[in-house]
C-alpha positions, 0 to 999 in steps of 0.5 A, spaced: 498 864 193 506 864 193 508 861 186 512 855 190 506 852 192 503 853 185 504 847 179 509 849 176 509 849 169 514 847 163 514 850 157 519 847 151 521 851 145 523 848 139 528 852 135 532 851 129 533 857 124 527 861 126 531 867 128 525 872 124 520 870 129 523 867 135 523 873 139 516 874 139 515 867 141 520 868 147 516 874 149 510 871 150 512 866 153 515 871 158 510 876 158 505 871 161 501 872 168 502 866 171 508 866 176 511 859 176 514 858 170 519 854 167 522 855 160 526 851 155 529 853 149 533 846 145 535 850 139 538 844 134 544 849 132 542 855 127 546 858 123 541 865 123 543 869 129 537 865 133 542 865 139 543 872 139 535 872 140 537 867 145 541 869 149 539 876 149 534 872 153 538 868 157 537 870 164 530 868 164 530 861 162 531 855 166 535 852 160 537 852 153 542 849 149 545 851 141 547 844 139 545 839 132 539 835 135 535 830 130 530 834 129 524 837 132 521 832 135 528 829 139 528 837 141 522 836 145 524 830 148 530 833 150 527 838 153 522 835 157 527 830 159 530 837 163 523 839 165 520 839 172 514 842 171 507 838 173 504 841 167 507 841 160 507 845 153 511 846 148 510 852 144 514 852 137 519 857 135 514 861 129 509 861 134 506 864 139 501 866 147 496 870 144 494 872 151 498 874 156 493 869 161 493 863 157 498 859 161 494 862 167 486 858 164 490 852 162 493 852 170 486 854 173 482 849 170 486 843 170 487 844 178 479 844 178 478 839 174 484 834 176 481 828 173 483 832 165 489 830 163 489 835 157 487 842 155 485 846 150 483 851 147 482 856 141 486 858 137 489 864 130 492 864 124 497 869 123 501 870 118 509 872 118 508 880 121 503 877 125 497 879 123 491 875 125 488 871 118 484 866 121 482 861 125 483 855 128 477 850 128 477 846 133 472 844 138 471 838 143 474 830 142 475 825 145 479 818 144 475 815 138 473 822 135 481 823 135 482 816 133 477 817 126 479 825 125 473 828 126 476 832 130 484 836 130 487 840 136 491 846 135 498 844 139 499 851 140 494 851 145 495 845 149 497 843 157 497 836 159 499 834 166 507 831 167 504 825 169 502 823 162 507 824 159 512 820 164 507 814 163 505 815 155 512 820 152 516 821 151 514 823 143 515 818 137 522 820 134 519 816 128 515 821 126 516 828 123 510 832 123 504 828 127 508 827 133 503 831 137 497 827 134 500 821 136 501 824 143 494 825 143 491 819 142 495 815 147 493 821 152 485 820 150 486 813 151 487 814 158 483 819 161 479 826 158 481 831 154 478 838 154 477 843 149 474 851 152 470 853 148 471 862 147 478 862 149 484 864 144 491 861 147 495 862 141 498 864 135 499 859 129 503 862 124 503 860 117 509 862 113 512 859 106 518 856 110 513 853 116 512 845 116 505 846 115 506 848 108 512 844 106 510 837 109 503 836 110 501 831 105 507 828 109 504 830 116 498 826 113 501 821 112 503 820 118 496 821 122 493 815 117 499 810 120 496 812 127 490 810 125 491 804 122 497 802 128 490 802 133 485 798 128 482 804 124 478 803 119 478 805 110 472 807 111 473 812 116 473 820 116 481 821 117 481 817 111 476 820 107 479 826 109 487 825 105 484 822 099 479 830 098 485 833 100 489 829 095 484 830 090 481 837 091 489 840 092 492 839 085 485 842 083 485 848 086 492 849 084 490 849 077 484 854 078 489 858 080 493 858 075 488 859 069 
């Protein structure tokens, strides 16, 4: 089958002052099996010689700019705004495809299963020279599962049909950490979102610069003001979640500390 008559997939990265872990996700974007693929890079103006990694890399691109943006979420937006493709991703630029075939599963299942509007799979833990650490714990969900926090989607491993993001997108600018969760569920609202199980698409790298772990009390903040903008409950486990968080974080601080 000729690429042209493949979906053609959009990836997006995200880049700001990440130039240590940039190329790495460039090339696993680049090194993918899937043909048809067109890559965005919205870069909010590093000062870091990110744009070097960049345009050492540029003839491969569709698109990418240097210039200050509003943060990672406009960046997204931005690029999707450019973006083409019939399946959308954004791959984040401390990140990384942990295989070379993951953009490949993620097309050929949602070409057999056209009434999914989302895919996902598993997904690692690195740590900043990229040896794996762990693993991210995901599995199936749906709308009320998502809406309730039992479940939590490793973004880095995502596609979702253009058409979604078209009619639901673009992302909140409102939001600095749980844009994606808020994503989710407006999607799971709408139509199906599947996990595959026994797949590892990608690499969540944890770094101590790395939103994950300069924001997460925020980020969890905002995934509560999802669930209570869509009628959720106090008594519910997303909640019960942030309070064991609250609780138990500054416990384990002090263990170690003694």
């Amino acid at each position: 089958m000729k690429p042209a008559s493949l979906p053609l997939v959009t990836i997006v990265t995200p880049s700001f002052n990440q130039a240590d872990y940039l190329e790495a996700t460039i090339k696993s974007v680049l090194e993918q099996s899937y043909p048809h693929i067109e890559y965005i890079i919205m870069d909010g103006g590093s000062t870091d010689g990110s744009v070097d990694v960049i345009q050492k890399y540029a003839g491969k691109l569709r698109y990418w700019e240097s210039a200050k943006d509003k943060g990672q979420t406009d960046a997204i937006n931005k690029g999707f705004n450019r973006a083409k493709g019939d399946i959308l991703a954004w791959l984040n630029s401390d990140d990384t495809y942990a295989n070379p075939n993951a953009i490949a599963d993620a097309v050929n299942f949602l070409v057999a299963n056209p009434e999914v509007a989302m895919v996902y799979a598993d997904c690692d833990f690195i740590n900043e020279q990229g040896q794996v650490i762990g693993k991210f714990a995901s599995r199936q969900t749906d709308y009320a599962k998502l809406r309730t926090g039992y479940v939590h989607i490793p973004q880095q491993t995502m596609f979702f049909r253009a058409r979604y993001w078209k009619e639901l997108g673009p992302l909140d600018p409102s939001f600095y950490f749980a844009m994606d969760y808020d994503l989710w569920v407006r999607i799971a609202r709408h139509a199906p979102i599947q996990y595959l199980p026994g797949k590892t698409w990608a690499n969540f790298r944890i770094h101590t610069s790395s939103k994950t772990n300069v924001n997460d009390e925020r980020g969890w903040k905002e995934m509560l003001r999802v669930h209570y903008r869509d009628g959720g409950s106090f008594f519910s486990p997303i909640v019960a979640k942030y309070y064991l968080r609250k609780i138990i974080g500054p416990l384990w601080k002090w263990r170690i500390k003694k």
